[in-house]
C-alpha positions in Angstrom: 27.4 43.9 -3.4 29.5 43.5 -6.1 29.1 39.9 -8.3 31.6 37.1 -6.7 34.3 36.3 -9.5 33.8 33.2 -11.6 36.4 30.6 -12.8 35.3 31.0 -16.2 34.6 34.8 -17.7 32.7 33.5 -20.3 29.5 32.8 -18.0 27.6 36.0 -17.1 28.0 36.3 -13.1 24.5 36.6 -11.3 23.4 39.9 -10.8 22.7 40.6 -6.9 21.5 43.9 -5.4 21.6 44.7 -1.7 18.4 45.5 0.5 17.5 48.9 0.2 18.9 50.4 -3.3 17.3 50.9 -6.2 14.2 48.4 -7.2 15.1 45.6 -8.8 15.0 44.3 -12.3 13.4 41.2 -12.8 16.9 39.3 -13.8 18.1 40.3 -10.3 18.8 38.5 -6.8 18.2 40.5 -3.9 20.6 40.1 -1.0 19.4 40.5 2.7 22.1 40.6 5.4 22.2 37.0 6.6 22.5 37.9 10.2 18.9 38.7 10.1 18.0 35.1 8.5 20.1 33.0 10.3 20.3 29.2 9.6 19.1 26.7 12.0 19.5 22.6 12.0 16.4 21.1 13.9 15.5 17.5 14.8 12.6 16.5 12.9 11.7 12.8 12.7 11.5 11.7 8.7 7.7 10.7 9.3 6.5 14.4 10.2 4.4 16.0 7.1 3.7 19.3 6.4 1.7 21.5 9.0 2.8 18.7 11.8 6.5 19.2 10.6 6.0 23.1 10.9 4.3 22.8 14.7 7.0 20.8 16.3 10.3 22.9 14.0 8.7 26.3 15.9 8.0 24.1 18.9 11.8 23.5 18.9 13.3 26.9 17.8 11.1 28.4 21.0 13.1 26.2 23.4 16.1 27.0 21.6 15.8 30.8 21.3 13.3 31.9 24.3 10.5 32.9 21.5 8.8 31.7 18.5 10.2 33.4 15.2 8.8 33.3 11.8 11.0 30.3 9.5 11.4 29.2 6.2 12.2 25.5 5.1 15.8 25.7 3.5 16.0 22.9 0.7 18.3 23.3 -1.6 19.1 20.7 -4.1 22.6 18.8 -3.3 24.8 17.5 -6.1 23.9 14.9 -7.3 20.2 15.3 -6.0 18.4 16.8 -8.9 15.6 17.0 -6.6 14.7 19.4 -3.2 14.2 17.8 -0.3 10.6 19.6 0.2 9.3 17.1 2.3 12.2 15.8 4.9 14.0 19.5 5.4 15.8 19.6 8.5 16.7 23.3 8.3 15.1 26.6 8.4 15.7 30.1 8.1 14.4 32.2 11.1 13.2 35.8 11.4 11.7 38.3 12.5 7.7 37.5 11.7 7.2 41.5 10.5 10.6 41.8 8.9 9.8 38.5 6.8 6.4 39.4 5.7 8.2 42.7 4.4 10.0 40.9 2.0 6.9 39.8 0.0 6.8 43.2 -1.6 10.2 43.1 -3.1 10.7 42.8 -6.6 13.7 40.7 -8.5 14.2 37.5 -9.3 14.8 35.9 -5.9 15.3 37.6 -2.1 17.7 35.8 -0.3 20.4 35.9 2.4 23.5 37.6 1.6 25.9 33.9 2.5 23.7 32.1 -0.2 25.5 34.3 -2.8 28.8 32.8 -2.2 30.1 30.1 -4.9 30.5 26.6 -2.8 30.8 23.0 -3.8 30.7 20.1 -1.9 33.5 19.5 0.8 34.5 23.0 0.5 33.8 26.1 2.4 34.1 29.8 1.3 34.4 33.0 3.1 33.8 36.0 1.7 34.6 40.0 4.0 33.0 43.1 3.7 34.1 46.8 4.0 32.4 46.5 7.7 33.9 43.5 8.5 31.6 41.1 8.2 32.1 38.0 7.0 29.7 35.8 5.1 30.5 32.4 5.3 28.8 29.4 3.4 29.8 26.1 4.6 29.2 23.6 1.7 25.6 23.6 -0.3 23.6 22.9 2.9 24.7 25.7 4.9 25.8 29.1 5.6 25.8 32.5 8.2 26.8 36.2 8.0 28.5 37.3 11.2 31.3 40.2 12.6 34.4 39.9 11.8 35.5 38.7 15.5 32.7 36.1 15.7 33.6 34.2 12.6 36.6 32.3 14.1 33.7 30.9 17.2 31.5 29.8 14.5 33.9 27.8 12.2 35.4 26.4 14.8 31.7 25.1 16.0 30.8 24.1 12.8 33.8 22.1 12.4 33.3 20.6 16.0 30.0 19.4 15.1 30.6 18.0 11.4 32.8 16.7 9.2 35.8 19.4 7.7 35.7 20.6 4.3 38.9 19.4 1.9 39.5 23.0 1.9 38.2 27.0 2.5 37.7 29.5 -0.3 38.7 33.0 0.5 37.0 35.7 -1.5 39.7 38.5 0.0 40.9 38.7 3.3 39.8 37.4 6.0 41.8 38.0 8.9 44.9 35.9 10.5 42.0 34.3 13.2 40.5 32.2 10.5 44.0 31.9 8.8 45.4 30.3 12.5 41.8 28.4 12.8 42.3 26.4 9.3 46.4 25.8 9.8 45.4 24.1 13.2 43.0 21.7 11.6 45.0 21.7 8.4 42.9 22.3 6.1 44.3 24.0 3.3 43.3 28.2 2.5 42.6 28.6 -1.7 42.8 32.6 -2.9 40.7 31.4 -6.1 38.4 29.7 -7.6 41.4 28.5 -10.1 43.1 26.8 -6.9 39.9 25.0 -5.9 39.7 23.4 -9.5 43.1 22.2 -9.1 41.9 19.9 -6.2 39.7 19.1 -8.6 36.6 20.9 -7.0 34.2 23.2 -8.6 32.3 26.2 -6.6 29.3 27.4 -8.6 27.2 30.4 -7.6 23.2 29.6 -7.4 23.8 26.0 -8.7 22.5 24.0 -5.5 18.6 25.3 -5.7 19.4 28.5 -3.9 16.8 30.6 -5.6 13.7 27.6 -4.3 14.7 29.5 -1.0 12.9 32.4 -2.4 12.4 34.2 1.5 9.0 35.7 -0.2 7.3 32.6 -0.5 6.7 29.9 2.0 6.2 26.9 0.8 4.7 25.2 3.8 1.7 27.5 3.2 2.0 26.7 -0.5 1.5 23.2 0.7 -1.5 23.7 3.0 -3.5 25.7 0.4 -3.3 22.7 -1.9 -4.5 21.0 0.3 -7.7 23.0 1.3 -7.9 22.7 -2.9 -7.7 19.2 -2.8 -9.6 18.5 0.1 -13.2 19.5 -1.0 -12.3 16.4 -3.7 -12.0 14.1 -1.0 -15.1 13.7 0.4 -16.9 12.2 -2.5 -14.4 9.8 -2.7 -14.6 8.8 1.0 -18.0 8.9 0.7 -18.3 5.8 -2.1 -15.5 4.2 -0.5 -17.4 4.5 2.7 -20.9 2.8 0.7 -18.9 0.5 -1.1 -17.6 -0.9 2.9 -21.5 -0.5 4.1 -22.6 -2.8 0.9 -20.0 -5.3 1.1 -20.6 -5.7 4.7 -24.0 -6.1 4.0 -23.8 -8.4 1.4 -21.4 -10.6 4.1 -24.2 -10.7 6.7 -26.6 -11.7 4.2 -24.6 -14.3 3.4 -24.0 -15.3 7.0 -27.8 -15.3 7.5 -28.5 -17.5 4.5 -25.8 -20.5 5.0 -27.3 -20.7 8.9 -30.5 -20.8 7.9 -29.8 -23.5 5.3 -27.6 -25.3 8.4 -30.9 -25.2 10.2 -33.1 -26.6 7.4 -30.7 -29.9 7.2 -30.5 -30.1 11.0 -34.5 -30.1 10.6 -34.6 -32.5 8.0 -32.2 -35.1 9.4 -34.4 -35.2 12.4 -37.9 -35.6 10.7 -36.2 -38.5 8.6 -33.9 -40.1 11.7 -37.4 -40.1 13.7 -40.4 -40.8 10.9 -38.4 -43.1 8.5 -35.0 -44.3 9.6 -36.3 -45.5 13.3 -33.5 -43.6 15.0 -30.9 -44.8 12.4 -28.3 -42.7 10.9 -29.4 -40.1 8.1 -26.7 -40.7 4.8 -28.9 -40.1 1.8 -32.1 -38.5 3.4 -33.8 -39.0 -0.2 -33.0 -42.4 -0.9 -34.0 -43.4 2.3 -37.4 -41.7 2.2 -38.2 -43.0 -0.7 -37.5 -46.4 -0.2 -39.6 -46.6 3.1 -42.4 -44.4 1.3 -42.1 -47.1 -1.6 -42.3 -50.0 1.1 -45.7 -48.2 2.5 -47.2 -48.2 -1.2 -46.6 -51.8 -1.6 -47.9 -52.6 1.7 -51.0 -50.8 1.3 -51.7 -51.3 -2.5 -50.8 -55.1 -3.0 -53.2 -57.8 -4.0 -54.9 -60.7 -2.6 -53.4 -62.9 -5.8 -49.8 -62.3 -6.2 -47.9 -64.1 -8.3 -46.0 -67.4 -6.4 -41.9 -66.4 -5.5 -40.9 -68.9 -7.8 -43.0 -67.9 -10.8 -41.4 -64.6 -10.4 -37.9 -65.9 -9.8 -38.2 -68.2 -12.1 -39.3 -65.3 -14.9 -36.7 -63.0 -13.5 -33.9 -65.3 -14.0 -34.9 -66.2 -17.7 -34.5 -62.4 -18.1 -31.1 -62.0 -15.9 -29.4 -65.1 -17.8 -30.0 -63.7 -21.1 -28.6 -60.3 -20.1 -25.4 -62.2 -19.0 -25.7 -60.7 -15.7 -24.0 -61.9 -12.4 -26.4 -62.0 -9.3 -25.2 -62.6 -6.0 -28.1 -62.2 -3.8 -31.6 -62.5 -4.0 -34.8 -62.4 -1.1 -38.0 -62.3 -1.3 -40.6 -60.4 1.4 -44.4 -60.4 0.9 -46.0 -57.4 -0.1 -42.6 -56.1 -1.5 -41.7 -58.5 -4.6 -38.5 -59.9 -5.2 -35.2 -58.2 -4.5 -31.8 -59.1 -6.5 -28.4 -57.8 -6.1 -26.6 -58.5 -9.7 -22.7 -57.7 -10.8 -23.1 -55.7 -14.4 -20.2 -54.8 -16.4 -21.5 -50.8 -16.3 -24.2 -48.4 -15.7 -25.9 -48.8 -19.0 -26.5 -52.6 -18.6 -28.6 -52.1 -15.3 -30.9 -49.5 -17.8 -31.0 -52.1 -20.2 -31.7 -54.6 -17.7 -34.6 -52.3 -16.2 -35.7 -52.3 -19.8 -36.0 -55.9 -20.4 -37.7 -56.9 -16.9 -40.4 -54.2 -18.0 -41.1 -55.9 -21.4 -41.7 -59.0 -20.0 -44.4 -57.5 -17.7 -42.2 -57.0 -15.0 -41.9 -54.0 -12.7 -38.4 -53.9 -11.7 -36.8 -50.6 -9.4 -33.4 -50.2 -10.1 -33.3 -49.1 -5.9 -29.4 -49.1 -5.1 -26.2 -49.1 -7.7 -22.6 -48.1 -7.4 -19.4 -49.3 -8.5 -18.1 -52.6 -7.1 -15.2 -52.4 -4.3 -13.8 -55.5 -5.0 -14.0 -55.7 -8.6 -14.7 -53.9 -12.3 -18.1 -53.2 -12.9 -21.2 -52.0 -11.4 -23.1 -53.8 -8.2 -26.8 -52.9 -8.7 -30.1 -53.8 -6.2 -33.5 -54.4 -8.5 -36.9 -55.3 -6.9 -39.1 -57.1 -8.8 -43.0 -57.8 -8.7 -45.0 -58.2 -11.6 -46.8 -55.1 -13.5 -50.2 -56.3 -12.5 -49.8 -56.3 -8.5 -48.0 -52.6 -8.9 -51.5 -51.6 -10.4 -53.5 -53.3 -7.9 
């Protein structure tokens, strides 16, 4: 086959070589006639990957033609698409499974179908007759056939039921008055060269749409499954950490879960000991406090002397001691066995440890045993209980 013409001389035209001459160079295309690799448009759901798109495209094109052929994705790169669709392809060439597997022997740059040779552009179509009257047609970037001369005018006017028309169709040479009459009834206009089409302001290039990725001696579907028998031996050390680093964290978790309900039953345990040994079935609010106050009450009870020193004697000292530290009191009891107890308004925290201080070096024992901000006022509310050093040693 002769090179197609090209609207500037300049460029070097591809060099294609039919099926069956002389062995080709490495610069050179070789052409297969396209009726043997015919084009088909399958239904394939975007989310279908690789092997799983391949299964249910020949699961599809056995319903369609009554047997299972051989294909090859068809993704060619669209204007404006720098990129093959390798991934999403909707099309495929079909063959014969022996035929195909043929073709891997052939030398060249590229083996392709014959209608992929054709210049095209977007929105246009061109048609291109042999000496044995057939015509290859290629119908925009995305597709194409090779067919007899009669069974052109079916196809176009298929294609062009099913699709969008081109702005207009490229004739190589002649194509017979069938396609002529087929284009004047849907008037769409016939350019006799590439100089017309780039008057409408369209430009057919010839192998510019990724044609030569649609090499018919490789597959790349089992490109893609071989990297991934490469890749896959890498995953399983992966999955494997990612599957101890799960088993660890969940282990860590129930640990965790173990510890805070064992802690839950520690202070369920507690509260109980204290509500029933300490607190006479009274409510539990500072377990500490409480126990020590009623172990402290027990000490006193057990250790005091037979010669205490009289409640006013020791209020009398204690008051000498709160009067000079300018302190506010506001209750005061007294309880045998237990000493004096004195509930004083100080202006902070710091005065009741002073306070404590100054009751001890006048021979007093004095417990600071409850303090806390005051609600109604500035300053600090603190409870002392006062005996004298000598009955706290007896």
């Amino acid at each position: 086959m002769s090179a197609a013409p090209t609207s500037r001389p300049s460029k070097a035209a591809p060099d294609f070589i039919l099926l069956g001459g002389p062995l080709a160079a490495s610069h050179q295309v070789v052409l297969v006639p396209g009726e043997m690799v015919p084009l088909y448009s399958l239904d394939l759901p975007a989310s279908l990957r690789s092997g799983i798109r391949e299964k249910v495209a020949r699961r599809q094109l056995a319903d369609r033609l009554g047997f299972a052929p051989a294909l090859r994705p068809f993704v060619p790169t669209i204007q404006g698409h720098p990129k093959a669709n390798t991934k999403n392809w909707t099309r495929v060439f079909t063959a014969d499974p022996a035929w195909l597997e043929s073709l891997s022997t052939l030398s060249g740059r590229a083996v392709l179908p014959d209608y992929l040779s054709l210049p095209t552009a977007t929105d246009l179509w061109t048609l291109a007759c042999t000496a044995e009257d057939r015509v290859q047609a290629r119908l925009g970037p995305s597709d194409g056939f090779s067919a007899h001369l009669t069974l052109t005018p079916l196809l176009l006017e298929q294609a062009l039921d099913s699709g969008p028309p081109p702005r207009a169709i490229l004739v190589m040479n002649e194509v017979g008055p069938a396609i002529r009459a087929l284009a004047e009834s849907r008037n769409i206009p016939i350019l006799e060269t590439l100089f017309d089409a780039e008057a409408l302001k369209i430009v057919p290039r010839v192998l510019a749409h990724g044609e030569l990725a649609c090499d018919l001696r490789k597959n790349p579907i089992a490109s893609q499954v071989q990297m991934a028998r490469r890749v896959l031996p890498w995953r399983w050390p992966l999955l494997a950490a990612a599957l101890a680093a799960a088993l660890w964290a969940a282990a860590q978790q129930i640990a965790i879960q173990r510890s805070e309900t064992h802690t839950q039953a520690l202070r369920a345990k507690t509260q109980e000991l204290v509500q029933q040994h300490f607190t006479q079935g009274g409510p539990v609010l500072d377990p500490r406090l409480q126990v020590s106050r009623v172990l402290a009450e027990l000490q006193r009870a057990n250790g005091s002397s037979t010669h205490q020193t009289s409640p006013l004697e020791l209020a009398r000292r204690a008051g000498a001691i709160i009067t000079a530290a300018d302190a506010k009191p506001e209750m005061l009891t007294y309880r045998e066995g237990q000493g004096l107890s004195v509930i004083l308004r100080l202006p902070d925290f710091a005065a009741a440890e002073r306070l404590a201080a100054a009751f001890a070096a006048e021979g007093l024992d004095a417990r600071l045993t409850e303090s806390g901000t005051a609600s109604d006022s500035d300053g600090v509310r603190a409870e002392f209980t006062i005996a004298t050093q000598a009955e706290d040693t007896e």
